[in-house]
PDB file of N, CA, C and O in Angstrom, chain B, residues numbered from 101:
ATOM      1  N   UNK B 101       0.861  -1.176   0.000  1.00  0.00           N
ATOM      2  CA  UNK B 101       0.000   0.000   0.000  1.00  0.00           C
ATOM      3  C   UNK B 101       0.901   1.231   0.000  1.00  0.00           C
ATOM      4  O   UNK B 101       1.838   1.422   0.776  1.00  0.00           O
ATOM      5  N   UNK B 102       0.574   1.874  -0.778  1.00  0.00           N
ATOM      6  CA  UNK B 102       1.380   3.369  -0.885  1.00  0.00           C
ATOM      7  C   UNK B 102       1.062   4.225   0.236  1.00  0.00           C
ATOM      8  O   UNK B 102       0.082   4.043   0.958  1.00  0.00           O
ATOM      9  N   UNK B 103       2.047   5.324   0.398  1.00  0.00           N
ATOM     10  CA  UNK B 103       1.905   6.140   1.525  1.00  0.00           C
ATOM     11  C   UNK B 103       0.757   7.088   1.256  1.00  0.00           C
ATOM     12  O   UNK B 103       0.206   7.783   2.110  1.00  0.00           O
ATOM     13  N   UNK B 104       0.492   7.039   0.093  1.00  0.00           N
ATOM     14  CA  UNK B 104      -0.638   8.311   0.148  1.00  0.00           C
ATOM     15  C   UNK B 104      -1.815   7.714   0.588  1.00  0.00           C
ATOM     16  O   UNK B 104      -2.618   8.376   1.246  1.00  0.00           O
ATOM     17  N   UNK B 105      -2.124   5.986   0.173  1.00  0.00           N
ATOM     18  CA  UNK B 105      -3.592   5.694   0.758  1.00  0.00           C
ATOM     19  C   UNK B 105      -3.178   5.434   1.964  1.00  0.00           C
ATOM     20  O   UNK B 105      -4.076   5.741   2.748  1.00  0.00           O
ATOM     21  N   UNK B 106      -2.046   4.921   2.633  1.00  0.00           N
ATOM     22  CA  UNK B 106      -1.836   5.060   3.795  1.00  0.00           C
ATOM     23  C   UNK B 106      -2.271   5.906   4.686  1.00  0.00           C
ATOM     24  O   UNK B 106      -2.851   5.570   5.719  1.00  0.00           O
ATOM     25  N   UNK B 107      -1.884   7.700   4.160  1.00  0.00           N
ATOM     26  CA  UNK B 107      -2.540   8.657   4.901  1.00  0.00           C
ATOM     27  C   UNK B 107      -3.990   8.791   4.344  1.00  0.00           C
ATOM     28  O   UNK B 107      -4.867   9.481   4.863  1.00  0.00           O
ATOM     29  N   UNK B 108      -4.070   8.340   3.671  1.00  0.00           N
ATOM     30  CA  UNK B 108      -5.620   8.998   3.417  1.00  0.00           C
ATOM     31  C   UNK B 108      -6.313   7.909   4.017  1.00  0.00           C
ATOM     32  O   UNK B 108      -7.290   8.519   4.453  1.00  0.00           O
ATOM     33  N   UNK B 109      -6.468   6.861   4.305  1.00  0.00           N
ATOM     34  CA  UNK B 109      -6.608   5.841   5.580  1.00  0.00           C
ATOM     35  C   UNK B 109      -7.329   5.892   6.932  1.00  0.00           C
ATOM     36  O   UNK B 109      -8.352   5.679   7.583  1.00  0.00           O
ATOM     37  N   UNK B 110      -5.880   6.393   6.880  1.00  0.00           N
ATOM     38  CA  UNK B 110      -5.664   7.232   8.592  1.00  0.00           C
ATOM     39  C   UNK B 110      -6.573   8.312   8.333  1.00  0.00           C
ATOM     40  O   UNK B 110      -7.672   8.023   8.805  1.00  0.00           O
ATOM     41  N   UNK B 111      -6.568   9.811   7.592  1.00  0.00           N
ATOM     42  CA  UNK B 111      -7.100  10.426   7.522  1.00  0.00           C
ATOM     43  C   UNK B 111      -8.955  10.256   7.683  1.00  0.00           C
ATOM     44  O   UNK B 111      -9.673  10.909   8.440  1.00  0.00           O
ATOM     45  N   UNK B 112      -9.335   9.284   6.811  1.00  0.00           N
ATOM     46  CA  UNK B 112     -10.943   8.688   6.704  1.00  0.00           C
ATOM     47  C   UNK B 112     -11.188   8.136   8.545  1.00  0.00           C
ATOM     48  O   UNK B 112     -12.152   8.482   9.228  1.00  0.00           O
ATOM     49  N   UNK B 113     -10.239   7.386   8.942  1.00  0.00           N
ATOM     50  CA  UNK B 113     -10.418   7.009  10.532  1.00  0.00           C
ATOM     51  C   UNK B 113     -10.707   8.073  10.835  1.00  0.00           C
ATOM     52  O   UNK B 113     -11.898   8.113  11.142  1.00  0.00           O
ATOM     53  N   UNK B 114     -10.122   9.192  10.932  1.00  0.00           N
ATOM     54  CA  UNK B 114      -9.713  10.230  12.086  1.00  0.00           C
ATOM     55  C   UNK B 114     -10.993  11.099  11.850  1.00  0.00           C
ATOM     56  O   UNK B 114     -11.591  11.547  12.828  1.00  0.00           O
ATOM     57  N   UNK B 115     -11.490  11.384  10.398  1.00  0.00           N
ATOM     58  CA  UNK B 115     -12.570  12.508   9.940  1.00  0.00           C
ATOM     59  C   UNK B 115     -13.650  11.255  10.703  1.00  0.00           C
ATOM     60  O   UNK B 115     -14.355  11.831  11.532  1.00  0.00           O
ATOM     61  N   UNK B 116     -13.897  10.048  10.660  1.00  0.00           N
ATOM     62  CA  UNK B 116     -14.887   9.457  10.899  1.00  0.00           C
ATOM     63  C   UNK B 116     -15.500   9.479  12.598  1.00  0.00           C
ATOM     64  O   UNK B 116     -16.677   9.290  12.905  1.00  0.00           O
ATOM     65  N   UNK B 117     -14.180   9.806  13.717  1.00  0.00           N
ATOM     66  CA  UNK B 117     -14.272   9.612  14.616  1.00  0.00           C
ATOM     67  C   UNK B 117     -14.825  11.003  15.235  1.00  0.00           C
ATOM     68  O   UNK B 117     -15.692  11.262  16.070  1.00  0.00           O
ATOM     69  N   UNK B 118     -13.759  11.941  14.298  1.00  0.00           N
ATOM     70  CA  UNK B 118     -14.577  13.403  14.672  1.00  0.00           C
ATOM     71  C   UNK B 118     -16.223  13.559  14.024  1.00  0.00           C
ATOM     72  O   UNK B 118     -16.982  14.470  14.356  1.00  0.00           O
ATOM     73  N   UNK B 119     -16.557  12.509  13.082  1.00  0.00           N
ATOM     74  CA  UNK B 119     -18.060  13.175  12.739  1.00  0.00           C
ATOM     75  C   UNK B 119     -18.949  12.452  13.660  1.00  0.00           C
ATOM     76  O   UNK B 119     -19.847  13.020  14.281  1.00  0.00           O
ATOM     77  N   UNK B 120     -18.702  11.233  13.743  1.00  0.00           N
ATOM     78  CA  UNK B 120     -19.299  10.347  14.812  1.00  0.00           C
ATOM     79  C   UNK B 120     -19.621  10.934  16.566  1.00  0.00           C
ATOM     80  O   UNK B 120     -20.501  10.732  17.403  1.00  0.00           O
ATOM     81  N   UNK B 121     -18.411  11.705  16.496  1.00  0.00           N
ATOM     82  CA  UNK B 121     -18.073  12.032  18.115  1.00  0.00           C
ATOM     83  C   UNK B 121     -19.593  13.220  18.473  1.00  0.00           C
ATOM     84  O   UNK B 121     -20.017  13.424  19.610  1.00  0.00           O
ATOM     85  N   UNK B 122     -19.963  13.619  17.665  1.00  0.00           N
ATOM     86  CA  UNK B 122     -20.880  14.570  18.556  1.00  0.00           C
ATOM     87  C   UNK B 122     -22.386  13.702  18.657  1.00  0.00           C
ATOM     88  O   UNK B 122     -23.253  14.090  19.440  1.00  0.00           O
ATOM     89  N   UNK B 123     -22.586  12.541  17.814  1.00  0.00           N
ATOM     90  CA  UNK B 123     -23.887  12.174  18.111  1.00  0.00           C
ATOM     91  C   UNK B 123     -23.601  11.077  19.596  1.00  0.00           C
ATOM     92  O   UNK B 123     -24.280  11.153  20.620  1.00  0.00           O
ATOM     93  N   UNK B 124     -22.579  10.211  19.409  1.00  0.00           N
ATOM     94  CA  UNK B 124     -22.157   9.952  21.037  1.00  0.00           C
ATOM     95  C   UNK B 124     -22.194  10.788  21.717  1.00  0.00           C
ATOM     96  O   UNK B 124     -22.814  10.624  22.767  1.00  0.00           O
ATOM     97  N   UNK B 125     -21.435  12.318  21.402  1.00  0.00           N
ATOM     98  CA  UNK B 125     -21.726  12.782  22.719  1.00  0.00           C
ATOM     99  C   UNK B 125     -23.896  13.481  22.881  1.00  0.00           C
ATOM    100  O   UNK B 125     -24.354  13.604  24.017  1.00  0.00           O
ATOM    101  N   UNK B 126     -24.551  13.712  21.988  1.00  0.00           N
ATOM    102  CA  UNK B 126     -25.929  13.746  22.075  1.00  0.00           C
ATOM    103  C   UNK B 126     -26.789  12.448  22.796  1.00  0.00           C
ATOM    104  O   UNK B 126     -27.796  12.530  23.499  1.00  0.00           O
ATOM    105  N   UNK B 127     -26.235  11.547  22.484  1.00  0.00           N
ATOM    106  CA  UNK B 127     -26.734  10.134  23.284  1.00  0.00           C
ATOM    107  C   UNK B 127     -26.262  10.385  24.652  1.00  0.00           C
ATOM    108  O   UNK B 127     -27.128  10.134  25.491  1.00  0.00           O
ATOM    109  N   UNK B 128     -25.370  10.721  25.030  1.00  0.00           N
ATOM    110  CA  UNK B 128     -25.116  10.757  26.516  1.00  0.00           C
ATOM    111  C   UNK B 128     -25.412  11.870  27.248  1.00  0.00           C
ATOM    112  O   UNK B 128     -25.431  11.876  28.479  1.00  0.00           O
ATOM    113  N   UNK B 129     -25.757  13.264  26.220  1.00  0.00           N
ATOM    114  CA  UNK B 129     -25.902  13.767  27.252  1.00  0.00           C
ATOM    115  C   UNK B 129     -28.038  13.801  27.354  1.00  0.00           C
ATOM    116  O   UNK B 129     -28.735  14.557  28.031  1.00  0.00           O
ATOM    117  N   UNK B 130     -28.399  12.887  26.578  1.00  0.00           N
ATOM    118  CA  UNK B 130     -30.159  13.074  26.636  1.00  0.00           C
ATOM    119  C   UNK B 130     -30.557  12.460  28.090  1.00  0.00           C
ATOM    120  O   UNK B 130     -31.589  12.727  28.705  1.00  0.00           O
ATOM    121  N   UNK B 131     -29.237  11.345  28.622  1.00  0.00           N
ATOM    122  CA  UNK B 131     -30.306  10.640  29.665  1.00  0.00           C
ATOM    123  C   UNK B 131     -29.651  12.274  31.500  1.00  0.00           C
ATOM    124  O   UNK B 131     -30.110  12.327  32.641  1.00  0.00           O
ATOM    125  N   UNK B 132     -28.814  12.957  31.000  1.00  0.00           N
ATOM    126  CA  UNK B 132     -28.953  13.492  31.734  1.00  0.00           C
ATOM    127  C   UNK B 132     -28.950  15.469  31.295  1.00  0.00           C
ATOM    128  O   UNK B 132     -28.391  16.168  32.141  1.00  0.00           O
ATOM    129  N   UNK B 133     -29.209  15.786  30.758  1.00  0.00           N
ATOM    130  CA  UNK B 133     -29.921  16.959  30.110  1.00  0.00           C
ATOM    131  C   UNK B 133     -30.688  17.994  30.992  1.00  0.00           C
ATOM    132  O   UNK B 133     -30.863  19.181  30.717  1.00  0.00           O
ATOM    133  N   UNK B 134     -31.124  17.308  32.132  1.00  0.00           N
ATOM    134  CA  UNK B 134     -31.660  18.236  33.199  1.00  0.00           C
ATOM    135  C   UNK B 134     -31.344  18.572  34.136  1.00  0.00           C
ATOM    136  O   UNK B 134     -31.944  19.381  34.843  1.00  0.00           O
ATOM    137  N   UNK B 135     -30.197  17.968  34.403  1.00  0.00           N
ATOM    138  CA  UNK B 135     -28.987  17.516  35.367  1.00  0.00           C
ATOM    139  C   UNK B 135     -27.577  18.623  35.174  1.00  0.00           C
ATOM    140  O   UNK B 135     -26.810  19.068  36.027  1.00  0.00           O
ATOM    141  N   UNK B 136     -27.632  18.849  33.539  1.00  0.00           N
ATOM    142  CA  UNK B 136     -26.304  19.642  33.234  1.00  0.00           C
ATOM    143  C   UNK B 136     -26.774  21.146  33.652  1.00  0.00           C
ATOM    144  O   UNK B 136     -27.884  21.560  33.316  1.00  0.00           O
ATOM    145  N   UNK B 137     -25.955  21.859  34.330  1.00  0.00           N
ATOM    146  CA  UNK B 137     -26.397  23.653  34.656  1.00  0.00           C
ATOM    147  C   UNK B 137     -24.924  24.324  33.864  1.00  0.00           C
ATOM    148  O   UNK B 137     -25.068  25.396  33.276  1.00  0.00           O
ATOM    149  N   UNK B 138     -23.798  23.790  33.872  1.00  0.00           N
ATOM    150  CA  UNK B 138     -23.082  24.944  33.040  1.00  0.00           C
ATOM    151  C   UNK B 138     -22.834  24.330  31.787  1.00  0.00           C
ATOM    152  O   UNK B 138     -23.170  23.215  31.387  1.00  0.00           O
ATOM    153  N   UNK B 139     -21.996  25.510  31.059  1.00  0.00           N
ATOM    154  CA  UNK B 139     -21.598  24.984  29.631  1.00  0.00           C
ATOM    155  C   UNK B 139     -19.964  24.140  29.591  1.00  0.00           C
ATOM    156  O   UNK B 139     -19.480  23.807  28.509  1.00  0.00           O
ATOM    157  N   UNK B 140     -19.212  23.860  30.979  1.00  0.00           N
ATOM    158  CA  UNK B 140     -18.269  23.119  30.787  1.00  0.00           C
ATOM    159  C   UNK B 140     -18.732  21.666  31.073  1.00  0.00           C
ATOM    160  O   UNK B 140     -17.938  20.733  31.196  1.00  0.00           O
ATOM    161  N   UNK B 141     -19.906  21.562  31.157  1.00  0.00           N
ATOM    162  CA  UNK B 141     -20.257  19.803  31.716  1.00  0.00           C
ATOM    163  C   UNK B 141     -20.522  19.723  30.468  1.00  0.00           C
ATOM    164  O   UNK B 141     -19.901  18.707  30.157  1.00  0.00           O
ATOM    165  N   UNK B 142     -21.135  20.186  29.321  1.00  0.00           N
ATOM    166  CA  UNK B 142     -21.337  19.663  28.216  1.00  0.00           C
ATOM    167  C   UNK B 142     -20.375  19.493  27.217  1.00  0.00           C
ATOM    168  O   UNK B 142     -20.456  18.614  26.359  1.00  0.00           O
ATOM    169  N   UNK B 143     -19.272  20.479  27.320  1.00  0.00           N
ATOM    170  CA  UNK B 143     -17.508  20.051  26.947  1.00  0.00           C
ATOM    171  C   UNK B 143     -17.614  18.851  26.985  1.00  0.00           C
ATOM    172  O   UNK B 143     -17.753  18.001  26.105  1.00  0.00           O
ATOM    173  N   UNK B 144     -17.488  18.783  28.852  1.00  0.00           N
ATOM    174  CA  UNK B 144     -16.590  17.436  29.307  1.00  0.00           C
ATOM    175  C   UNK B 144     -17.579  15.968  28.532  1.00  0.00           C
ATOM    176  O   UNK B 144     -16.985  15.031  27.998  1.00  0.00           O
ATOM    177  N   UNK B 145     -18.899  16.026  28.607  1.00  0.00           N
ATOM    178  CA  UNK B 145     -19.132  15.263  27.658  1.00  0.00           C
ATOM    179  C   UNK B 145     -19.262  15.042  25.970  1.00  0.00           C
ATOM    180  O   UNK B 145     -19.574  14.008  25.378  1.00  0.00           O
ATOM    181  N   UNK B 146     -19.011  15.995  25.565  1.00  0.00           N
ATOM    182  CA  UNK B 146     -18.218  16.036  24.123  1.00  0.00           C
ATOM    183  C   UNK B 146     -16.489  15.497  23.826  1.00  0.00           C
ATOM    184  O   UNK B 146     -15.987  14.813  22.934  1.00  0.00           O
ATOM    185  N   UNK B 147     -15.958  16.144  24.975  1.00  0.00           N
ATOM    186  CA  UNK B 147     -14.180  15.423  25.237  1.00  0.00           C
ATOM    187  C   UNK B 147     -14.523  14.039  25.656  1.00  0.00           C
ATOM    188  O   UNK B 147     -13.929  13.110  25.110  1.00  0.00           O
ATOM    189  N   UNK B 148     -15.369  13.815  26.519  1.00  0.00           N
ATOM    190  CA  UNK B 148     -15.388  12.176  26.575  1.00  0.00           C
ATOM    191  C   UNK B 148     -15.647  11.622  25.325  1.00  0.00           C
ATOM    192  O   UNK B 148     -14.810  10.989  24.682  1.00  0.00           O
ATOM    193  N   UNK B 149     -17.128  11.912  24.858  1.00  0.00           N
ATOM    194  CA  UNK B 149     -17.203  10.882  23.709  1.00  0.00           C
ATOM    195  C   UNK B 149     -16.394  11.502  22.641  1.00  0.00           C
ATOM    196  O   UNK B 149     -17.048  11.244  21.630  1.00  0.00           O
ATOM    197  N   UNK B 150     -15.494  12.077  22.325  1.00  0.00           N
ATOM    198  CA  UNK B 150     -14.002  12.118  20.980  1.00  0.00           C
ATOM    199  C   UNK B 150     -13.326  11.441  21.612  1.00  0.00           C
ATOM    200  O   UNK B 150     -12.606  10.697  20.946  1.00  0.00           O
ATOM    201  N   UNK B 151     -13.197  11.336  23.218  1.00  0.00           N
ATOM    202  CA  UNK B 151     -12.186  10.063  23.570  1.00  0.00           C
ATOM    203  C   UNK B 151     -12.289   8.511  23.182  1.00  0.00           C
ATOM    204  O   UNK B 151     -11.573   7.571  22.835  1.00  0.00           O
ATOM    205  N   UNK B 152     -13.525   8.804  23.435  1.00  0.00           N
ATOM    206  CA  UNK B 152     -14.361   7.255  23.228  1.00  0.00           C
ATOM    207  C   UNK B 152     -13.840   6.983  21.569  1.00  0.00           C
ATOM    208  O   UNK B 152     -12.900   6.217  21.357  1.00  0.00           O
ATOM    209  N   UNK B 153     -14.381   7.520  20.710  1.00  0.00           N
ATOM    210  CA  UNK B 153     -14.430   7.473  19.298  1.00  0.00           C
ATOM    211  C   UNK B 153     -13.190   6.853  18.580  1.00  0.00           C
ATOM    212  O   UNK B 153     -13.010   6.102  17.621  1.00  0.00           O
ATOM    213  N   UNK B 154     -12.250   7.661  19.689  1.00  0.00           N
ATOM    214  CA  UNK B 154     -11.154   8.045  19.096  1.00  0.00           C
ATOM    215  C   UNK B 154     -10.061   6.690  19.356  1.00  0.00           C
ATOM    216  O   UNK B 154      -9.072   6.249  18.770  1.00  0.00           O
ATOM    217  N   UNK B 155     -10.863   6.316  20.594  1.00  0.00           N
ATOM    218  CA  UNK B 155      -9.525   5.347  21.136  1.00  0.00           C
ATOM    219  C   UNK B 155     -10.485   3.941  20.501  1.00  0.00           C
ATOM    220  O   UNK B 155      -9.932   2.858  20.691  1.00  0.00           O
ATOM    221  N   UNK B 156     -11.652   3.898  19.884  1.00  0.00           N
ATOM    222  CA  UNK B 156     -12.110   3.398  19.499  1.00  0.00           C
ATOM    223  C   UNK B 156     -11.307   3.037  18.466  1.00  0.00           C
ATOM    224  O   UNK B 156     -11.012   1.842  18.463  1.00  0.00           O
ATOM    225  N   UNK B 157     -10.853   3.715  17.567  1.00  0.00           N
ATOM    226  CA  UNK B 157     -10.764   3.913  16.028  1.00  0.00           C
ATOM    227  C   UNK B 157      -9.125   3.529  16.395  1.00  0.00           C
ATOM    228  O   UNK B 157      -8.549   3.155  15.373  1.00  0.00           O
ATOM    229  N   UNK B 158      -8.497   3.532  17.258  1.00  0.00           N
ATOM    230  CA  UNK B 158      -6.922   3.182  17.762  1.00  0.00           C
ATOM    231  C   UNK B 158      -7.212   1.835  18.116  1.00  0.00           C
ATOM    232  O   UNK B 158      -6.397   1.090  17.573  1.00  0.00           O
ATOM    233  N   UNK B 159      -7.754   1.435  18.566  1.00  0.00           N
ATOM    234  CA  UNK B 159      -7.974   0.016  18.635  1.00  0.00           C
ATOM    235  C   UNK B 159      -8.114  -0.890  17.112  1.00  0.00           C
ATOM    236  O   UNK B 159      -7.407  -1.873  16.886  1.00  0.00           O
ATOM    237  N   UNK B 160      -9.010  -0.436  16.274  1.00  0.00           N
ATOM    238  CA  UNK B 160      -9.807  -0.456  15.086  1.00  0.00           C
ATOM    239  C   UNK B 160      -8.581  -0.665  14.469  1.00  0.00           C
ATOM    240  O   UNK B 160      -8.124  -1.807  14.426  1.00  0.00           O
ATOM    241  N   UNK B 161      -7.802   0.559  13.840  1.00  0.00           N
ATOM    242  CA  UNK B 161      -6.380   0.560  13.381  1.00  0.00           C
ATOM    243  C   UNK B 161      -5.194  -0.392  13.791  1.00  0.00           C
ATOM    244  O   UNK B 161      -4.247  -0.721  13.077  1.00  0.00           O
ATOM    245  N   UNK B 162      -5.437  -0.750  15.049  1.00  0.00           N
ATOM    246  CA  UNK B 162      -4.392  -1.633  15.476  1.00  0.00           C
ATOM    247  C   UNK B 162      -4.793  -3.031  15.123  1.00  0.00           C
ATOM    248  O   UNK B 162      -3.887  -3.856  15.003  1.00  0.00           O
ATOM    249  N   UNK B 163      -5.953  -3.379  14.955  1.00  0.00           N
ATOM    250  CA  UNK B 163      -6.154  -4.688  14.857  1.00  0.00           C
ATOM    251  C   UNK B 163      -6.257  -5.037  13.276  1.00  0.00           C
ATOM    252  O   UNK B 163      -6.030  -6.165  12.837  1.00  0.00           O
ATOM    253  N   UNK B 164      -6.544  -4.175  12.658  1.00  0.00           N
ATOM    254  CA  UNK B 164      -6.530  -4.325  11.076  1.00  0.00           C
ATOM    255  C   UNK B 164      -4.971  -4.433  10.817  1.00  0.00           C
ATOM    256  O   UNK B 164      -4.555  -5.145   9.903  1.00  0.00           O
ATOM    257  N   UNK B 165      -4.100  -3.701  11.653  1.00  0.00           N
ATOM    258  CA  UNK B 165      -2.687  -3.708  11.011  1.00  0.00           C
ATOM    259  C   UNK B 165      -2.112  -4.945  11.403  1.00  0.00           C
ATOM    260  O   UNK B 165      -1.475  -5.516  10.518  1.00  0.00           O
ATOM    261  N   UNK B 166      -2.188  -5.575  12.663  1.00  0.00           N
ATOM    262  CA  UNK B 166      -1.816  -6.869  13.043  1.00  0.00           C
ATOM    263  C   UNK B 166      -2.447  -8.301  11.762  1.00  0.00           C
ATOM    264  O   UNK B 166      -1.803  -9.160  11.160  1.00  0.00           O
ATOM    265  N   UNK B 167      -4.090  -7.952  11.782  1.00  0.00           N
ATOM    266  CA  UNK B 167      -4.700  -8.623  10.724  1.00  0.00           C
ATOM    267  C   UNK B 167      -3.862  -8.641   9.526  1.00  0.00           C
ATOM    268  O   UNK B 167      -3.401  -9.782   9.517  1.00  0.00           O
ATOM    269  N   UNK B 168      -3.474  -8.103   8.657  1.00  0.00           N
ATOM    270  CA  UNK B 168      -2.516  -7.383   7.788  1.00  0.00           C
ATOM    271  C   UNK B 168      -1.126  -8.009   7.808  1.00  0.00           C
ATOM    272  O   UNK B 168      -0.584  -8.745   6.984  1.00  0.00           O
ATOM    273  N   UNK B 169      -0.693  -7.514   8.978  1.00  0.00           N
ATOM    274  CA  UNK B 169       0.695  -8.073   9.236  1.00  0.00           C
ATOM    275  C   UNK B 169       0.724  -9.676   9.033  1.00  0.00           C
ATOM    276  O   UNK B 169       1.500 -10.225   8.251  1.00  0.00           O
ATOM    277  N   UNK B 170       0.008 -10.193   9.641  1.00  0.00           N
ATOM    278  CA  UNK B 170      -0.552 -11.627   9.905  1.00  0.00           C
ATOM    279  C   UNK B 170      -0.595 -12.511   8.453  1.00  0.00           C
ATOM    280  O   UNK B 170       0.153 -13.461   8.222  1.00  0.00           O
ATOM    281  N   UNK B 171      -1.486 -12.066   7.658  1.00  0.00           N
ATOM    282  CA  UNK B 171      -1.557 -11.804   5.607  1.00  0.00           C
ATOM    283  C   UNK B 171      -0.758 -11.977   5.760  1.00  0.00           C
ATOM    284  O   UNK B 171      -0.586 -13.171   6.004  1.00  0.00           O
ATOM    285  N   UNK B 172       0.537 -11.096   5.797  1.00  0.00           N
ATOM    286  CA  UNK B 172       1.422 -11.001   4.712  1.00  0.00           C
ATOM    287  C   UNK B 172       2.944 -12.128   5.033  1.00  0.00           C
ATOM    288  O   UNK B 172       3.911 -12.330   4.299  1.00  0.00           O
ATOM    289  N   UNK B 173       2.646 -12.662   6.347  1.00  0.00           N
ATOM    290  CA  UNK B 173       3.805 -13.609   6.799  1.00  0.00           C
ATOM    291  C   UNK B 173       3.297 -14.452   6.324  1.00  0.00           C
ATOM    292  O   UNK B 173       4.067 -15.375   6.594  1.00  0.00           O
ATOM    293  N   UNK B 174       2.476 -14.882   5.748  1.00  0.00           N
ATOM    294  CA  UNK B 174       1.837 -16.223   5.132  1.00  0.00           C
ATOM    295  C   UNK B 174       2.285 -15.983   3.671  1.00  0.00           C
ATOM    296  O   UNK B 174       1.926 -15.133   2.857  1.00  0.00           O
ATOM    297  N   UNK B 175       3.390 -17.231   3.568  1.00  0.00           N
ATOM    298  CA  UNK B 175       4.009 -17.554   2.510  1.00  0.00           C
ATOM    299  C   UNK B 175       2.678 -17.628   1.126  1.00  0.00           C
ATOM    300  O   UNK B 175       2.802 -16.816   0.209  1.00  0.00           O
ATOM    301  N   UNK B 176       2.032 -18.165   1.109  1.00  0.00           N
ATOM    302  CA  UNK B 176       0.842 -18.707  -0.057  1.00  0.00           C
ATOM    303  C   UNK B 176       0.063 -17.472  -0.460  1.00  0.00           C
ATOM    304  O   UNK B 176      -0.170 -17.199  -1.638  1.00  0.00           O
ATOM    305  N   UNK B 177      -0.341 -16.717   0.600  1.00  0.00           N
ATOM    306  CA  UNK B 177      -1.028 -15.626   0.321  1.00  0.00           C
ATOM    307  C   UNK B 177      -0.226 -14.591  -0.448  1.00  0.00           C
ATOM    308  O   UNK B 177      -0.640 -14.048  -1.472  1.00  0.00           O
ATOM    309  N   UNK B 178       1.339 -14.279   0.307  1.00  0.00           N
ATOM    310  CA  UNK B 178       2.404 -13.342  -0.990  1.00  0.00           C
ATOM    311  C   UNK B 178       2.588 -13.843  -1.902  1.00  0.00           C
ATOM    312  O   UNK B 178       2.811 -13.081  -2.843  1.00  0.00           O
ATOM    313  N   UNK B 179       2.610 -15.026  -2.148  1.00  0.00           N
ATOM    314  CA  UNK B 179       2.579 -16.171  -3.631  1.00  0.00           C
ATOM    315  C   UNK B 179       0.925 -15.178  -4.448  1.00  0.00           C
ATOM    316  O   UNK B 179       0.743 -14.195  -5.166  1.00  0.00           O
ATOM    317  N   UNK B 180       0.449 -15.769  -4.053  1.00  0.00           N
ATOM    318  CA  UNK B 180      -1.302 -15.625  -4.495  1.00  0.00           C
ATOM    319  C   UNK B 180      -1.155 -13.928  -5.410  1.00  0.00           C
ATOM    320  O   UNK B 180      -1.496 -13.684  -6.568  1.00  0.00           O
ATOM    321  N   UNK B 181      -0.495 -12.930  -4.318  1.00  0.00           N
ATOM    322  CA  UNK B 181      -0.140 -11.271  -4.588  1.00  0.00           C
ATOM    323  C   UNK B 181       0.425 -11.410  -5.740  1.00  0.00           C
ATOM    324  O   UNK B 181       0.068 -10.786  -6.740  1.00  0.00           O
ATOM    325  N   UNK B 182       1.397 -12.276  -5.706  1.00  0.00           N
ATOM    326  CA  UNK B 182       2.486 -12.042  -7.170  1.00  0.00           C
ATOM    327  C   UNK B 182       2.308 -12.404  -7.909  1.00  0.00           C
ATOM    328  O   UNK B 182       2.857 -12.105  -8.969  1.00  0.00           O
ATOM    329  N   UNK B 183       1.112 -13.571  -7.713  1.00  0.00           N
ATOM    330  CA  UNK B 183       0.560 -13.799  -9.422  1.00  0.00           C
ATOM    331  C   UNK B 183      -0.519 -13.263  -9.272  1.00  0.00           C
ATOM    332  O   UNK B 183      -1.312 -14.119  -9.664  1.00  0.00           O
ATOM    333  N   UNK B 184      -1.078 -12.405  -8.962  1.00  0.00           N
ATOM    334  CA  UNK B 184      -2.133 -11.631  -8.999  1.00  0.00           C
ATOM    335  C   UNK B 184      -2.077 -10.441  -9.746  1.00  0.00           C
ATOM    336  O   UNK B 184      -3.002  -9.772 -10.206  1.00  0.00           O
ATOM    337  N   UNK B 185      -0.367 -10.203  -9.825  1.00  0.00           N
ATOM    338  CA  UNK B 185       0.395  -8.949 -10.131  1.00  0.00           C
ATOM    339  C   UNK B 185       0.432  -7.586  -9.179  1.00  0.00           C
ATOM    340  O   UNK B 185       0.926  -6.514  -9.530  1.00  0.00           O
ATOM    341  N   UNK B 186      -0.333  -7.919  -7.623  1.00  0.00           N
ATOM    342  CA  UNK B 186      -0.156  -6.909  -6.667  1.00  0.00           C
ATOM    343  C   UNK B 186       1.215  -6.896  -5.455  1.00  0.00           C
ATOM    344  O   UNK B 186       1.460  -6.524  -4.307  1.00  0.00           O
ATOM    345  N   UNK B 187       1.666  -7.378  -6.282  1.00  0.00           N
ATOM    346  CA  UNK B 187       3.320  -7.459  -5.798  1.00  0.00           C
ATOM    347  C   UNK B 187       4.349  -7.501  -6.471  1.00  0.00           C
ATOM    348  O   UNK B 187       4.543  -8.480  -7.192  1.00  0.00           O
ATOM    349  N   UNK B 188       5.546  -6.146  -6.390  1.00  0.00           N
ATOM    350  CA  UNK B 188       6.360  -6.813  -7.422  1.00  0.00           C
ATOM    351  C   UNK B 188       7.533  -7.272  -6.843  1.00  0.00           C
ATOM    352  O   UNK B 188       8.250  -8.093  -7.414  1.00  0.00           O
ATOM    353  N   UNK B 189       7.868  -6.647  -5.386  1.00  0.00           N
ATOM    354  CA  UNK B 189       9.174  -6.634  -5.106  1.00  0.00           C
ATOM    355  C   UNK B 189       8.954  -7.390  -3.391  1.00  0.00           C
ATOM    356  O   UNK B 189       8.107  -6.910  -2.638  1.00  0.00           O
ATOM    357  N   UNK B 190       9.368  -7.958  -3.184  1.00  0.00           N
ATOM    358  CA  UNK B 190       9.385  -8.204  -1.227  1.00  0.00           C
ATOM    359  C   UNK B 190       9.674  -9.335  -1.099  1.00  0.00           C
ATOM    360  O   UNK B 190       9.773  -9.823   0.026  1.00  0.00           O
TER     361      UNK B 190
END
């Protein structure tokens, strides 16, 4: 995989976690909504759920790359790449 889909990858994770992150944080803050009186409690539950999202999507990334890694030590499957023609060199 080239470095550019590489970043653009990463990039799609990262835009996904920030668009995701405010309806998590709307789900959490409905069951307590009557409860919140200033405007830094509703931060702190917006910073939670981008935490959530986020370490979500770090997990997500880590296990696809191990998955991946895993592929590619398997002798038959880099066979399979090179006559596939998605390999030329490794």
């Amino acid at each position: 995989m080239s470095s550019v889909r590489k970043f653009l990858f990463i990039c799609h994770m990262a835009l996904n976690a920030l668009i995701l992150s405010p309806f998590l944080a709307f789900l959490m803050f409905l069951p307590v909504m009557d409860h919140v009186e200033y405007t830094w409690q509703i931060v702190g539950i917006f910073l939670f759920s981008l935490a959530l999202c986020g370490g979500y999507r770090t997990h997500q990334f880590k296990r696809l790359k191990s998955a991946s890694n895993a592929r590619m030590n398997d002798p038959l499957y880099v066979e399979k790449l090179r006559k596939l023609g998605f390999l030329t060199a490794i």
